[in-house]
C-alpha positions, 0 to 999 in steps of 0.5 A: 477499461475501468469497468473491466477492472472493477469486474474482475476484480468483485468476481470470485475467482472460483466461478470464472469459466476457463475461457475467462480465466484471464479475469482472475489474474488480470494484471498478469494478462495480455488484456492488461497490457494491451489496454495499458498501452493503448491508454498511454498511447491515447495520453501521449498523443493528447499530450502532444497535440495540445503542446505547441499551444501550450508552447506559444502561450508560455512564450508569447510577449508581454508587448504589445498587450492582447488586442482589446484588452483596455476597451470596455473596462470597469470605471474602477480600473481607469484612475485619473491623478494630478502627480507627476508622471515619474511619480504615478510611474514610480508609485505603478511599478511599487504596486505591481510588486515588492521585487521590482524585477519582477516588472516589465515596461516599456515605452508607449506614445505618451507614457510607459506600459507595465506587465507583470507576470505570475504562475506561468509554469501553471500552463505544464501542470496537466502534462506533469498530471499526464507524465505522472500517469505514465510513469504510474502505468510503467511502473505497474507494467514493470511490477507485473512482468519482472515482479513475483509475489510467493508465500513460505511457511518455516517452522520455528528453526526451519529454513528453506530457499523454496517459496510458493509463487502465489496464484500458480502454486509452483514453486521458485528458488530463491538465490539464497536462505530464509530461517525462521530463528524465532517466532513469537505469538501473544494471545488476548484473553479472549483467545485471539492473536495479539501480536506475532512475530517472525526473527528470520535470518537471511543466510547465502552460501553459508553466511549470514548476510542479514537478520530482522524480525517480521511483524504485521504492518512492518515488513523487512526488506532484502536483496529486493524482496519485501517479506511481510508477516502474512498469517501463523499456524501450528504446525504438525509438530506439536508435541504431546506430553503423556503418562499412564496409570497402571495399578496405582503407579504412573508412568514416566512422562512420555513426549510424543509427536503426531505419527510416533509409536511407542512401546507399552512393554507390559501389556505387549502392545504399541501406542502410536499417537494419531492426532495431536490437537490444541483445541479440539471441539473447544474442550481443549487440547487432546490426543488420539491413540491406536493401541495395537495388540496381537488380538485387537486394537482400540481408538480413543482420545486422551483430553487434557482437561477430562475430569472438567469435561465428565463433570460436566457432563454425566455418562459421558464414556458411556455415550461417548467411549472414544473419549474415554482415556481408560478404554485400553484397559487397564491402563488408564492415560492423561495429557499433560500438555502440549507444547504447540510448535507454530509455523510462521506464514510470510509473504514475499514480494518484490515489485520492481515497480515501486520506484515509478510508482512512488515517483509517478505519484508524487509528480502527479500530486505536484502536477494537480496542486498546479492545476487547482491552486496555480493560475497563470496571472497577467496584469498590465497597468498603461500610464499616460500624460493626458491633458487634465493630468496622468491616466493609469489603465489597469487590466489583466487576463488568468487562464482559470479563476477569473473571478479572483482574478478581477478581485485582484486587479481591483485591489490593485488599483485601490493599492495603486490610488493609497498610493497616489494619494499618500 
């Protein structure tokens, strides 16, 4: 099952064949949710035959001790002491534990049988583990069949309750509307993105319900979605500012969009703007013009920096004529600038998911912290009034950690005979 997953998901989805094309969307599939419900089929059945053991361990009596337990121990553990019987029992039971309840006892032939106890929820830890996964796999399970994950792109002052669900490309209706009030984009000097923005407005039948602002790493959630600031662009908007000389007078600045025509009444001719481009081949911003006449019509960029760029490089017209901005002669145009309008690209989840997630995680923290750093102690300390005085029998059982284990009831007994000797 792993190895499946691994697969699919290291293999480019464009190479997969259409009777495999289960393996690029693998949690949406029918493969998925078989092997989900056979892995937590096994796990429950596992679970659930080892749990009436686990049941009579948590539940089995202190008295009497397990057969055996007191043959064969370290001479270490037996103590000889010439005190009184009350006071070896006294000073057993304060070594056992500060909080006397804490001990059990009870009588035996010639004396008193002490047990204390520690750690036994430890015996549940591994069903915590096995719950946590559970509650992780129904959550996955839940995400995949009732969650969606879509994309939009909203210019700045655009809105729209239309996204893209991601992988199939159809589109969803959402129950209400995403506006894009602002976007911000800041730039190193280097050119690349610093930080972008998004100010969305969230508006249902008319009414703004909700306002925020979208940034990398800090989504913003509403009515159950999760929008997260997924990439920017600059969108076909982008607006271009001209002017053209004409036998030594320049023209009004003209703001032109991609696909506009504008008219050039004194050569009877129609400009219409082709191409607005921010940077292009890295020589900076620039237009494309077609000027049409009733004779002919001519192509030509118009770049903003193209003094810089003929420096640069002589003949460049000659070479080049389209990058000439005085093809259409005898006007001769430059750009001003252009004022780029970005679109803001967000994606959209809601997985409803997350809260099984979450709480199957923290349960399965909790489950193997008891698992590795809880173990389930059992000590018994027998007293008894044997001829040449009181004999105290120190031994003790732990399901995991044994060594640390003995290390304790060793410290104990030395505890115990400070105590005796004081």
């Amino acid at each position: 099952m792993v190895v499946l997953f691994i697969v699919a998901t290291l293999i480019p989805q464009q190479s997969v064949s259409p009777e495999f094309a289960w393996l690029a969307d693998i949690y949406h599939s029918r493969v998925f949710y078989i092997l989900m419900a056979l892995f937590s089929l096994n796990l429950i059945i596992c679970s659930l035959n080892r749990l009436p053991l686990t049941i009579r361990q948590y539940r089995a009596s202190h008295f009497p001790p397990p057969s055996g337990l007191f043959e064969n121990l370290p001479q270490n553990r037996t103590i000889l002491t010439h005190k009184k019987m009350e006071d070896a029992e006294q000073r057993v039971e304060a070594s056992l534990s500060p909080a006397i309840n804490n001990v059990k006892k009870t009588n035996t032939e010639k004396g008193h049988l002490f047990y204390r106890g520690r750690g036994r929820f430890s015996l549940f830890g591994v069903y915590m583990v096995h719950l946590g996964v559970l509650v992780i796999i129904a959550g996955a399970v839940a995400g995949s069949i009732w969650g969606f994950q879509a994309e939009i792109r909203l210019a700045e002052g655009q809105e729209s309750n239309v996204v893209q669900l991601a992988g199939s490309g159809t589109e969803h209706s959402l129950d209400f509307t995403v506006r894009c009030e602002k976007f911000v984009v800041e730039f190193y000097d280097t050119g690349a993105p610093k930080t972008y923005r998004s100010d969305l407005s969230f508006i249902r039948d008319g009414k703004k319900m909700h306002r925020g602002s979208v940034l990398v790493n800090h989504p913003l959630s509403f009515n159950g979605l999760r929008f997260y600031q997924a990439t920017y662009g600059v969108s076909e908007d982008s607006r271009a500012y001209l002017r053209y000389e004409h036998t030594g007078r320049e023209s009004r600045e003209i703001p032109v969009l991609r696909g506009e025509t504008f008219d050039l009444p004194d050569q009877k001719a129609k400009a219409t703007v082709l191409r607005v481009e921010e940077n292009i081949m890295q020589l900076g911003p620039a237009v494309k013009l077609r000027i049409e006449t009733n004779k002919n019509k001519v192509e030509f960029w118009v770049f903003q920096h193209i003094k810089k760029i003929a420096d640069v490089n002589p003949g460049l017209f000659s070479a080049v004529p389209v990058f000439n901005p005085g093809r259409f002669q005898p006007l001769v145009f430059s750009l001003q600038r252009v004022e780029n309008q970005y679109f803001t690209g967000l994606q959209i989840v809601r997985d409803p998911g997350i809260p099984f997630v979450l709480t199957g995680g923290i349960m399965l923290l909790i489950g193997i912290i008891v698992i590795f750093f809880v173990s389930h102690q059992r000590v018994w300390v027998w007293v008894e009034q044997e001829p040449d005085g009181v004999k105290i029998r120190v031994a003790g059982r732990s399901n995991r950690y044994n060594e640390a284990s003995q290390r304790q009831l060793d410290d104990l007994c030395i505890k115990i005979e400070r105590g005796l000797s004081a």
